[in-house]
FIKOL-878467 format. One record per residue (C-alpha): residue number from 0; residue in one letter; x, y, z. Coordinates in steps of 0.1 Angstrom, whole numbers, plus 5000, padded with zeros to 4 digits. Each point is the difference from the previous one (the first is absolute). Example, Ala and Ser with C-alpha at 12.3 -4.5 7.8 and 13.67 -1.06 7.14 Angstrom:
# FIKOL-878467
(0; "A"; (5123; 4955; 5078)) (1; "S"; (5014; 5034; 4993)) 
//
This chain:
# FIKOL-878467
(0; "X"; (2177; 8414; 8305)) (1; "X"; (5022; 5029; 5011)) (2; "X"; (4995; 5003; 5041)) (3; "X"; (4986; 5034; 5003)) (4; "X"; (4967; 4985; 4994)) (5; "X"; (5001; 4976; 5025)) (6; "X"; (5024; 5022; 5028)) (7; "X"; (4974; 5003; 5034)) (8; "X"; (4997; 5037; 4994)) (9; "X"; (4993; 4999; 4966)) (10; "X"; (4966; 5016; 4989)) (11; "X"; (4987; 5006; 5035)) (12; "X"; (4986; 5027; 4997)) (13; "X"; (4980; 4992; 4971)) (14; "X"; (4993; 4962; 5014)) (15; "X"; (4984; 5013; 5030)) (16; "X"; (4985; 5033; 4987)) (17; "X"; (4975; 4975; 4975)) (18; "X"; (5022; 5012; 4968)) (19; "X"; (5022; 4970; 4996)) (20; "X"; (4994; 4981; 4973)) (21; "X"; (4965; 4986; 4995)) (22; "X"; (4994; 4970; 4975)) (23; "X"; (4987; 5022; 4974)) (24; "X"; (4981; 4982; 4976)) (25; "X"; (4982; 5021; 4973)) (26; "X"; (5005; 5015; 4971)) (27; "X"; (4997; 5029; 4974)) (28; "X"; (5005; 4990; 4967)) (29; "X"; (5039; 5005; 4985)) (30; "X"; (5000; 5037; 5007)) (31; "X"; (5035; 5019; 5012)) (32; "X"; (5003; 4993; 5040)) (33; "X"; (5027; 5023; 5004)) (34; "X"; (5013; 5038; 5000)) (35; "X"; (5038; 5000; 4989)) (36; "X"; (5009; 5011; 5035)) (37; "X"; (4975; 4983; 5020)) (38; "X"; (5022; 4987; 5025)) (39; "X"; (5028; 5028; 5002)) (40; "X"; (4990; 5014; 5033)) (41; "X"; (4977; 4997; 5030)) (42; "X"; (4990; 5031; 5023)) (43; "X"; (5002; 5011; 5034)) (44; "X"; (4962; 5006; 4997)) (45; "X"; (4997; 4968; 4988)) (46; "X"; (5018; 4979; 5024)) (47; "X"; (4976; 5025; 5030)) (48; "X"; (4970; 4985; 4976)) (49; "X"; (5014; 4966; 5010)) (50; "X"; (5006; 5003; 5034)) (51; "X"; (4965; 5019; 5011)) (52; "X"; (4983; 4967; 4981)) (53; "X"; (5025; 4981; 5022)) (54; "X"; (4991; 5017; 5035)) (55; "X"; (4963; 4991; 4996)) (56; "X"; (5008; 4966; 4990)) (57; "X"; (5030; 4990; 5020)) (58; "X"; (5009; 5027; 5029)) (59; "X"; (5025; 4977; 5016)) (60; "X"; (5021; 4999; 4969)) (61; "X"; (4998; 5041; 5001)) (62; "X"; (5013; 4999; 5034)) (63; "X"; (5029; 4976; 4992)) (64; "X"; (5009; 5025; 4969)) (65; "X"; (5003; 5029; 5018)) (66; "X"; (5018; 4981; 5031)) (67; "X"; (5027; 4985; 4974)) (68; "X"; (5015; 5028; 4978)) (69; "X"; (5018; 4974; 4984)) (70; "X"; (4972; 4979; 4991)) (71; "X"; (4990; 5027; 4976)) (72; "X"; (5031; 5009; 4985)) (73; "X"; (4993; 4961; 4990)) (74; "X"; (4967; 5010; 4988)) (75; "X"; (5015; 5026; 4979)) (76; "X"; (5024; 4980; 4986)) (77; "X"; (4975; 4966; 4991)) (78; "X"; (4978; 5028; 4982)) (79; "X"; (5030; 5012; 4980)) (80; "X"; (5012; 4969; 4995)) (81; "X"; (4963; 4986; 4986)) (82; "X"; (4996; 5031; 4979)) (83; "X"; (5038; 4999; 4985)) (84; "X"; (4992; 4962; 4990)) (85; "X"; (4967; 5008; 4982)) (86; "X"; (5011; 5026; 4985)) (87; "X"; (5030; 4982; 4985)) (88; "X"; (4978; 4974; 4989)) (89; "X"; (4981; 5025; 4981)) (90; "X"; (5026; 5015; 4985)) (91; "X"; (5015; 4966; 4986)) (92; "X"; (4961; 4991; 4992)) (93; "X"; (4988; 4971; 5017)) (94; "X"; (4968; 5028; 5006)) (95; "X"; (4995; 4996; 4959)) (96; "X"; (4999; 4961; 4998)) (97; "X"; (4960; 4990; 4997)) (98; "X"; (4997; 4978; 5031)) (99; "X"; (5018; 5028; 5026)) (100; "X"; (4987; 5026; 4979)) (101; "X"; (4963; 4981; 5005)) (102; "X"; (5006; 4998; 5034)) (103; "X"; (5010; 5036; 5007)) (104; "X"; (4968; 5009; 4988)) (105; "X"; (4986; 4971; 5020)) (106; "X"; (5011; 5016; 5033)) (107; "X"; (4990; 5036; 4994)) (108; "X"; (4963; 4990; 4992)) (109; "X"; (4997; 4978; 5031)) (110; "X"; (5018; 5020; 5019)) (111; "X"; (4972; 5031; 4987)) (112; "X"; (4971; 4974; 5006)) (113; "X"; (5008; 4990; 5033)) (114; "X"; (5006; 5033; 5013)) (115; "X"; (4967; 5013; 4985)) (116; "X"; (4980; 4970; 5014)) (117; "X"; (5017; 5008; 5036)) (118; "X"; (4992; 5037; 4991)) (119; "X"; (4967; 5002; 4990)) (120; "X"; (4984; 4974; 5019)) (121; "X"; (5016; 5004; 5036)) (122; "X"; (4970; 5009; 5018)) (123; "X"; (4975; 4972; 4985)) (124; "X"; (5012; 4974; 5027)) (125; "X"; (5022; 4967; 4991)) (126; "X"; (5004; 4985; 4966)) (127; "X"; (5022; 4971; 4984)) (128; "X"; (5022; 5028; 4973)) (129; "X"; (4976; 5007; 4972)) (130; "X"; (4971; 4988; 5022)) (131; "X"; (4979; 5029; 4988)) (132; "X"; (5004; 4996; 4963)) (133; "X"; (4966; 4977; 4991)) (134; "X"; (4997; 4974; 4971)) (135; "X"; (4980; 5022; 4983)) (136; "X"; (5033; 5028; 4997)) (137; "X"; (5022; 4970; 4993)) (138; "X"; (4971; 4987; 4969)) (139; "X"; (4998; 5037; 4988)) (140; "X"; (5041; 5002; 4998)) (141; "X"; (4999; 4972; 4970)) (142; "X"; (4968; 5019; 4982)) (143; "X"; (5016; 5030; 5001)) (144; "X"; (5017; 5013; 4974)) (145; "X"; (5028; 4973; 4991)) (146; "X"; (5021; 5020; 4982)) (147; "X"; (5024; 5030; 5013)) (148; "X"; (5034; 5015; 4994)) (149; "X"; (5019; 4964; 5010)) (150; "X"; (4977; 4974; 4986)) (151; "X"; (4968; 4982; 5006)) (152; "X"; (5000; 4990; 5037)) (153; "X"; (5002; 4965; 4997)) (154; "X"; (5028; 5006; 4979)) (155; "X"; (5017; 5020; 5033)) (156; "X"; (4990; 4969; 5025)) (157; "X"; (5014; 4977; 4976)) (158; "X"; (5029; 5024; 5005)) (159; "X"; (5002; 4997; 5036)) (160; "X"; (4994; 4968; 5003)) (161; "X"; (5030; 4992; 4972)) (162; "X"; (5020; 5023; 5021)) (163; "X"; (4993; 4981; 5035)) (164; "X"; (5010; 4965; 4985)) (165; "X"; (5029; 5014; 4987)) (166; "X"; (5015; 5015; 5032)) (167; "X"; (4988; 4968; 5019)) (168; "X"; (5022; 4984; 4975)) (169; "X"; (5030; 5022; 5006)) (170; "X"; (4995; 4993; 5036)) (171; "X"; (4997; 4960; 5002)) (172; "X"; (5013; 4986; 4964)) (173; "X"; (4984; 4968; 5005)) (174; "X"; (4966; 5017; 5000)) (175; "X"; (4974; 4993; 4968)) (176; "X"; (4968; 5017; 4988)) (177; "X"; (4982; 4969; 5010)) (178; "X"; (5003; 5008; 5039)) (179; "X"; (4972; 5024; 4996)) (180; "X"; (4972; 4990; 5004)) (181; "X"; (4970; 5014; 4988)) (182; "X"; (4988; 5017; 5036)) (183; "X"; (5032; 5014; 5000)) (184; "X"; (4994; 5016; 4968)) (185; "X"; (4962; 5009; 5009)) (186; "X"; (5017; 5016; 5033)) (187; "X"; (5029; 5017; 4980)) (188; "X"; (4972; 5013; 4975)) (189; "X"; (4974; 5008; 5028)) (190; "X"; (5029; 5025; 5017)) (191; "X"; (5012; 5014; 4970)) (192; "X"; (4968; 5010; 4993)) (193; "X"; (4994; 5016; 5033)) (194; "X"; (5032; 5017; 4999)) (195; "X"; (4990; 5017; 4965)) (196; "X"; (4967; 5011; 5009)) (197; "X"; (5012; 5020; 5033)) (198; "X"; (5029; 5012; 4980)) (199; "X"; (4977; 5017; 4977)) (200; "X"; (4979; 5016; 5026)) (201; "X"; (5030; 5010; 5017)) (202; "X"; (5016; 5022; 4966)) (203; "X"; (4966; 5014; 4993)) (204; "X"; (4998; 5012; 5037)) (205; "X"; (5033; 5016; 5002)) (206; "X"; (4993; 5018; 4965)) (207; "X"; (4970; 5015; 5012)) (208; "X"; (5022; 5010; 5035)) (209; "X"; (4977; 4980; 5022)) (210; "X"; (5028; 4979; 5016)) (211; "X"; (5024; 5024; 5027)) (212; "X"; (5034; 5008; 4988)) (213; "X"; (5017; 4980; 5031)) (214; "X"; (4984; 4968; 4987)) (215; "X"; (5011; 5003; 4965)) (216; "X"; (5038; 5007; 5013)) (217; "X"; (4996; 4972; 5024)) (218; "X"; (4986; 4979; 4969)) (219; "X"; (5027; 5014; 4973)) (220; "X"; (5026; 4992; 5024)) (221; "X"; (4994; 4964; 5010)) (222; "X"; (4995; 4989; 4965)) (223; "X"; (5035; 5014; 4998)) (224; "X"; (5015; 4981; 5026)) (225; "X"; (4984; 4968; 4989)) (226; "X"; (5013; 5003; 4968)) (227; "X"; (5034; 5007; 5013)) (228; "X"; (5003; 4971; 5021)) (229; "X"; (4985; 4977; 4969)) (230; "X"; (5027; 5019; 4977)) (231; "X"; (5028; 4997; 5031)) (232; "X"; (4997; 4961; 5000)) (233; "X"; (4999; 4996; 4964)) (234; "X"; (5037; 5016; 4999)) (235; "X"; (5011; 4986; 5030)) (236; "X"; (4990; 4967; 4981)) (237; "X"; (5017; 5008; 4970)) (238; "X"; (5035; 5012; 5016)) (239; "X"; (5000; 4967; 5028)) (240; "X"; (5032; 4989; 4982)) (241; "X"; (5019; 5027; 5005)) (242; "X"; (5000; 4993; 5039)) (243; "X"; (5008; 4963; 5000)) (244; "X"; (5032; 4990; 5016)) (245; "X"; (5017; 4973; 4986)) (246; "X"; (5020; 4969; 5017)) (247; "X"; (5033; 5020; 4989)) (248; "X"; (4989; 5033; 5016)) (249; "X"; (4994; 4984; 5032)) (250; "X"; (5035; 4980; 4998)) (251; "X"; (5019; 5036; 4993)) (252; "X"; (4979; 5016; 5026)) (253; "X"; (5012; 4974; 5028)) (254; "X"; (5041; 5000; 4987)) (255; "X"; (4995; 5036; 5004)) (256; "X"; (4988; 5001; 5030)) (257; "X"; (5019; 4983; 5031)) (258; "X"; (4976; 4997; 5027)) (259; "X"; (4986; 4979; 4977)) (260; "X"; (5028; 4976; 4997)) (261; "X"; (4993; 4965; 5015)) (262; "X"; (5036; 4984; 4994)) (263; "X"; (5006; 5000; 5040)) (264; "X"; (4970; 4983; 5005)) (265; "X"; (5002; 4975; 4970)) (266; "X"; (5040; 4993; 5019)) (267; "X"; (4978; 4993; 5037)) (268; "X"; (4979; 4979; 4985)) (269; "X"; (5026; 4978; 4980)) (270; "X"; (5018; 5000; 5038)) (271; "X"; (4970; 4982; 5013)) (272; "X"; (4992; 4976; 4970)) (273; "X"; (5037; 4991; 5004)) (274; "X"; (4993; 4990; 5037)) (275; "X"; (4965; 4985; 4993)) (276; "X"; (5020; 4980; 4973)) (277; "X"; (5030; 4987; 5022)) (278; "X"; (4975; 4987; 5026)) (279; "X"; (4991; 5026; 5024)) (280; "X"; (4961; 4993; 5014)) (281; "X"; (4979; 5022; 4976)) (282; "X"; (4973; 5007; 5021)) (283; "X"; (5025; 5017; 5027)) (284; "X"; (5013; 5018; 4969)) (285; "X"; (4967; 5011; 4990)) (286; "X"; (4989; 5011; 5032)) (287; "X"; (5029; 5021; 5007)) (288; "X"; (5005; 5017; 4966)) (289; "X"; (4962; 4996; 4977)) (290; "X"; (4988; 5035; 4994)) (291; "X"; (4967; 4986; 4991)) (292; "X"; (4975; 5013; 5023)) (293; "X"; (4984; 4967; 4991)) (294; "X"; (5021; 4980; 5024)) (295; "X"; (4978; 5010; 5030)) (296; "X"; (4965; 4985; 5010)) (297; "X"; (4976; 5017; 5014)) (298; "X"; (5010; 4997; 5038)) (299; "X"; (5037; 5015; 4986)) (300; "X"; (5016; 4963; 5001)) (301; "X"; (5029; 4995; 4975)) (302; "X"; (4991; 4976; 4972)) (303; "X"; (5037; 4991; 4989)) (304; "X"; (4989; 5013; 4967)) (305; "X"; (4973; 4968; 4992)) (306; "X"; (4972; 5001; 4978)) (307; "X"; (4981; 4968; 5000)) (308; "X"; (4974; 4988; 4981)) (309; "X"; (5006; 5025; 4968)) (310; "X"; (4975; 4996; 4970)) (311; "X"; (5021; 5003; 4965)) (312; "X"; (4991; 5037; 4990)) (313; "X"; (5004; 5017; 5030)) (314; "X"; (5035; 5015; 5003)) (315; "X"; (5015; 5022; 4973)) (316; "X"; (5017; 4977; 4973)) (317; "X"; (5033; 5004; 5005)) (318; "X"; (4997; 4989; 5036)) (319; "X"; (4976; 4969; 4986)) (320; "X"; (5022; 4991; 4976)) (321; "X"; (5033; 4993; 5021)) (322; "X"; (4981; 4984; 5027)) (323; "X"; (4983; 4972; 4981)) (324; "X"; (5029; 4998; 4975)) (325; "X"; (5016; 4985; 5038)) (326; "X"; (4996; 4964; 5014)) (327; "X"; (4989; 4999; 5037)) (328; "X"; (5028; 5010; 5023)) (329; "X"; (5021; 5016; 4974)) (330; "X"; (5010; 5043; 4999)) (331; "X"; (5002; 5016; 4970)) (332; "X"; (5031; 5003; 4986)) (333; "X"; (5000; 5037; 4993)) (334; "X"; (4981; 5033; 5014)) (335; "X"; (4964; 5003; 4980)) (336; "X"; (4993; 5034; 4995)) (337; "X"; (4964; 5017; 4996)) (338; "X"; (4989; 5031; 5002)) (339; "X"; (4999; 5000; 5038)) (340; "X"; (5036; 4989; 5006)) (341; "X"; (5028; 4974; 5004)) (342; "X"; (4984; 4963; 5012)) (343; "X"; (5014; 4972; 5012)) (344; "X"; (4982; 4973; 4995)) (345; "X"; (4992; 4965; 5019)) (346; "X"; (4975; 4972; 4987)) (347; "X"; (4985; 4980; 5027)) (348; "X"; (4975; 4978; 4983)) (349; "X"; (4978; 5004; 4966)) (350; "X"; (4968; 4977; 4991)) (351; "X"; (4969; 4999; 4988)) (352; "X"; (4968; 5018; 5015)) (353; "X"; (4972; 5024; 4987)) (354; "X"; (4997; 5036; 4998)) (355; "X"; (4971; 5021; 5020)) (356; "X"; (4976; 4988; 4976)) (357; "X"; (5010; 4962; 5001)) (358; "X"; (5023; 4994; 4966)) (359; "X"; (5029; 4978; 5004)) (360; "X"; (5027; 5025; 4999)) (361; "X"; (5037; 4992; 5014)) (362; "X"; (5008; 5014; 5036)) (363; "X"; (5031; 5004; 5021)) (364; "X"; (5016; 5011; 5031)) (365; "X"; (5028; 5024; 4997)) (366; "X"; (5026; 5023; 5023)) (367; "X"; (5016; 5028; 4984)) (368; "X"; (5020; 5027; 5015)) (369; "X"; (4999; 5031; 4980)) (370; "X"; (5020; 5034; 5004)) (371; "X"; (4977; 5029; 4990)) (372; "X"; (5009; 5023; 4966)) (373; "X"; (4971; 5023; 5003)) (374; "X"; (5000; 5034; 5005)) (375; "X"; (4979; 5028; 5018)) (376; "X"; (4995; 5034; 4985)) (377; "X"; (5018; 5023; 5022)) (378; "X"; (4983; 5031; 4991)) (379; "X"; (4965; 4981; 5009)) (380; "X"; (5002; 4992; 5036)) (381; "X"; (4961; 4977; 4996)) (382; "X"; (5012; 4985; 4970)) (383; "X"; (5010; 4963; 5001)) (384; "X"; (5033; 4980; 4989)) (385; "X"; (4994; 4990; 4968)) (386; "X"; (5028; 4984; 4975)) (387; "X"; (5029; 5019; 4983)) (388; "X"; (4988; 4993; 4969)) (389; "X"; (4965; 5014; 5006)) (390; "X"; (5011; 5032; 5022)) (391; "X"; (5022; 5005; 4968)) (392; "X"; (4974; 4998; 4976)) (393; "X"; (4977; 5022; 5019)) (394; "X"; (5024; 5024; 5004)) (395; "X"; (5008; 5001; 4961)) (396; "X"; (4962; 4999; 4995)) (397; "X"; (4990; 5033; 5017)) (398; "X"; (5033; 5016; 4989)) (399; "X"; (4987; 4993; 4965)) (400; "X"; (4965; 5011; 5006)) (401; "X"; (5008; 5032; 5018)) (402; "X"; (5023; 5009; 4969)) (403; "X"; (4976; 4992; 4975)) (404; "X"; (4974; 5018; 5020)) (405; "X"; (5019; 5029; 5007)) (406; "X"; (5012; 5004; 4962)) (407; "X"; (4959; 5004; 4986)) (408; "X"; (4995; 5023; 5032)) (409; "X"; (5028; 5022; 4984)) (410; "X"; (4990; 4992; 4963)) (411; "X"; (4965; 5012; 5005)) (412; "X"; (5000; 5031; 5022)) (413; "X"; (4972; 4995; 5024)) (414; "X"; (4985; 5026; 5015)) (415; "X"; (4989; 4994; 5037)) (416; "X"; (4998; 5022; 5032)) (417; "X"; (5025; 5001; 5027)) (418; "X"; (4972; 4996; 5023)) (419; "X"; (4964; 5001; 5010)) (420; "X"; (4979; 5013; 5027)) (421; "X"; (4984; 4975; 5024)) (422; "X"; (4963; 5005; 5020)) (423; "X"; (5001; 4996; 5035)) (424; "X"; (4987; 4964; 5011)) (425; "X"; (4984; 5007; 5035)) (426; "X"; (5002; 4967; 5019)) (427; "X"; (4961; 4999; 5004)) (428; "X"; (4999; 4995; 4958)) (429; "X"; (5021; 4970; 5004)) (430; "X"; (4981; 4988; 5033)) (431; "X"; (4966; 5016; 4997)) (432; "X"; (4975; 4997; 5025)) (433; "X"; (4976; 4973; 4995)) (434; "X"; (4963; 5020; 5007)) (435; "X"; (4987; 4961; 5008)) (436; "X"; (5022; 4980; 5015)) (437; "X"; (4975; 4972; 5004)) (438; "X"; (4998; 4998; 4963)) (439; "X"; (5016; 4974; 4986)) (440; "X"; (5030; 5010; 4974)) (441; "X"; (4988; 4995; 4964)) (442; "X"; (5029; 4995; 4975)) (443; "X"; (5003; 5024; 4969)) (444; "X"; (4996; 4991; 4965)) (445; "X"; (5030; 5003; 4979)) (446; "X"; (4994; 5033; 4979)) (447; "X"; (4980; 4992; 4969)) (448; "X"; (5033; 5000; 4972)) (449; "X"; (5014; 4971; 5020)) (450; "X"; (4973; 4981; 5002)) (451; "X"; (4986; 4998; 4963)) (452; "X"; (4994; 4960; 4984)) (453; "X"; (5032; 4981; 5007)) (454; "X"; (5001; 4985; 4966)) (455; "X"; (5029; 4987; 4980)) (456; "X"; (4993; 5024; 4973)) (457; "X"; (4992; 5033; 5019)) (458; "X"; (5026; 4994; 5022)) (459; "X"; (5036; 4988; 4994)) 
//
């Protein structure tokens, strides 16, 4: 999956403001999900929309926006980025095949229901989500007229639950019908059903113009963000090839690149295997050239480069493979390379013994000296030395990803403000003034879309 869906900034905004993506997990029949330019631009009034739900919910986050002018240039960017992706995956139709297309609709009537049920029923004290809706509504929903513009209703759960098993298939191969059991389809029907019922309340009440304008932007435009992220992964999915980096890229990226070049250290360490070899006492050697931090205990005493008592497994094959290919006593002929540099290696005794949970497995004691080819990021001063090979390939990796994400950015024409106006956090909003300080704190409820039956099939 392409990085900017996983990149720290990524989506804050709408992660924190409540509008990231829920796991939506009803549906509407096979109707069209999408406008032909649904994802084509976002506004300034929009993004405000976003951050006033955000300031309620999170103030601290507010403050760290408007303290880090960079932080939302980033935010600017993830949102482009998120609505150039879904919009390209609509264009090249992944929105038109039944499961996404399923799903889409999936996500705009939860995303209605929950909203509604938060809506209309904030004032009537604390509820599981749907907690109001009886049996009785949930009985009625089935006797009601079974037919409409999409099919009976059992024929649109059998929809959604056909759907659900087929992105839980897409997500884990090696999953079958038969790991549902039938709870999970009582739950999944149970929800659905909910989800339905507030839905249609919900339309009828904004047709009549009994539900405020702000809540039916707010609404319109989270069911638009859900469904970009959903279409956003799908494509990311789809084009994760074009940002793998093969074993040849990463050898042309190191020959090109000569800080990268490890000849001089492969030449010290042949120096010292040569010595090791013609007698010299390795574990002087190894104290006075090992780069591995390994070689000191915890009081800092110099271990002449010993491992004893090593369970077969343990080090990285290469290393494994040299040192019990040896007899006790004996160096290996030539350098072993891994990933983490030049060793030179000593056997000091191999035999049997059992691993931590008592299997006979074979054991030895080992010295090695080993002359460090891993590098550190210059241009990341926290980051940690890691080896050529890798730093190459991560550097190939988000050269890639930028390009590709760069080129559907240009392709698709976003629209998305230079900026956005931030409210003023006072200090007392982010540390209020308890009116009881005797009172014991009592920890929040997650807010009811996040906390809805954590089933296999109404969630993924």
């Amino acid at each position: 999956m392409l990085k900017y869906l996983v990149t720290p900034f990524a989506l804050f905004i709408l992660t924190l403001s409540g509008y990231a993506p829920s796991r939506s997990q009803s549906a509407q029949g096979n109707q069209s999900a999408l406008k032909a330019d649904e994802f084509k631009s976002i506004s300034r009034t929009e993004i405000e929309m976003l951050i006033a739900d955000l300031a309620q919910k999170n103030p601290t986050a507010i403050k760290r926006l408007a303290e880090n002018p960079e932080l939302k240039r980033k935010q600017l960017d993830s949102l482009k980025q998120l609505l150039a992706f879904a919009s390209q995956a609509q264009k090249e139709g992944l929105a038109d095949e039944p499961s996404n297309r399923q799903e889409l609709n999936s996500i705009r009537s939860e995303v209605i229901a929950v909203n509604y049920d938060q809506e209309t029923n904030k004032d009537k004290g604390p509820k599981p989500p749907f907690g109001f809706i009886t049996d009785d509504q949930v009985k009625q929903y089935w006797a009601d007229g079974s037919e409409n513009d999409s099919g009976s209703r059992e024929a649109q759960f059998r929809a959604f639950l056909d759907s659900k098993l087929e992105l839980l298939k897409r997500e884990n191969p090696q999953f079958s019908d038969d790991q549902i059991s039938q709870e999970d389809k009582k739950q999944a029907r149970e929800y659905f059903t909910k989800v339905q019922i507030y839905k249609k309340e919900c339309d009828a009440k904004i047709e009549r113009g009994e539900l405020s304008t702000e809540f039916v932007q707010k609404t319109e435009l989270q069911v638009k963000l859900q469904q970009a992220q959903f279409l956003a992964k799908l494509y990311s999915e789809k084009i994760a090839d074009q940002a793998k980096v093969t074993d040849s890229d990463v050898a042309q990226y190191v020959a090109a690149h000569k800080e990268l070049d490890v000849s001089a250290k492969k030449a010290k360490a042949l120096g010292i295997l040569n010595r090791a070899k013609a007698g010299e006492d390795f574990t002087k050697l190894a104290n006075e050239y090992t780069e591995d931090p390994g070689n000191k205990n915890s009081k800092g005493e110099l271990q002449g480069g010993e491992y004893k008592d090593v369970t077969k497994g343990t080090m990285v094959p290469p290393f494994e493979q040299a040192a019990l290919a040896l007899e006790p006593g004996q160096i290996a002929p030539d350098l072993v390379e891994s990933d983490f540099g030049y060793h030179i290696i000593k056997l000091e005794k191999k035999g049997e013994g059992k691993d931590t949970s008592g299997k006979p497995t074979e054991i030895y004691d080992v010295r090695h000296i080993l002359i460090s080819t891993t590098y550190k990021d210059p241009k990341n001063p926290a980051a940690m030395p890691v080896p050529v090979k890798e730093y190459a390939r991560q550097e190939l990796s988000t050269a890639k990803q930028k390009k590709i994400i760069d080129d559907i950015v240009a392709a698709n024409n976003i629209s998305v403000p230079d900026d956005y106006s931030i409210p003023e956090i006072s200090e007392k909003t982010i540390h209020p003034v308890l009116k009881n300080p005797q009172r014991p704190a009592v920890h929040r409820k997650a807010p009811a879309h996040r906390r809805h039956p954590s089933r296999k099939i109404v969630r993924k």
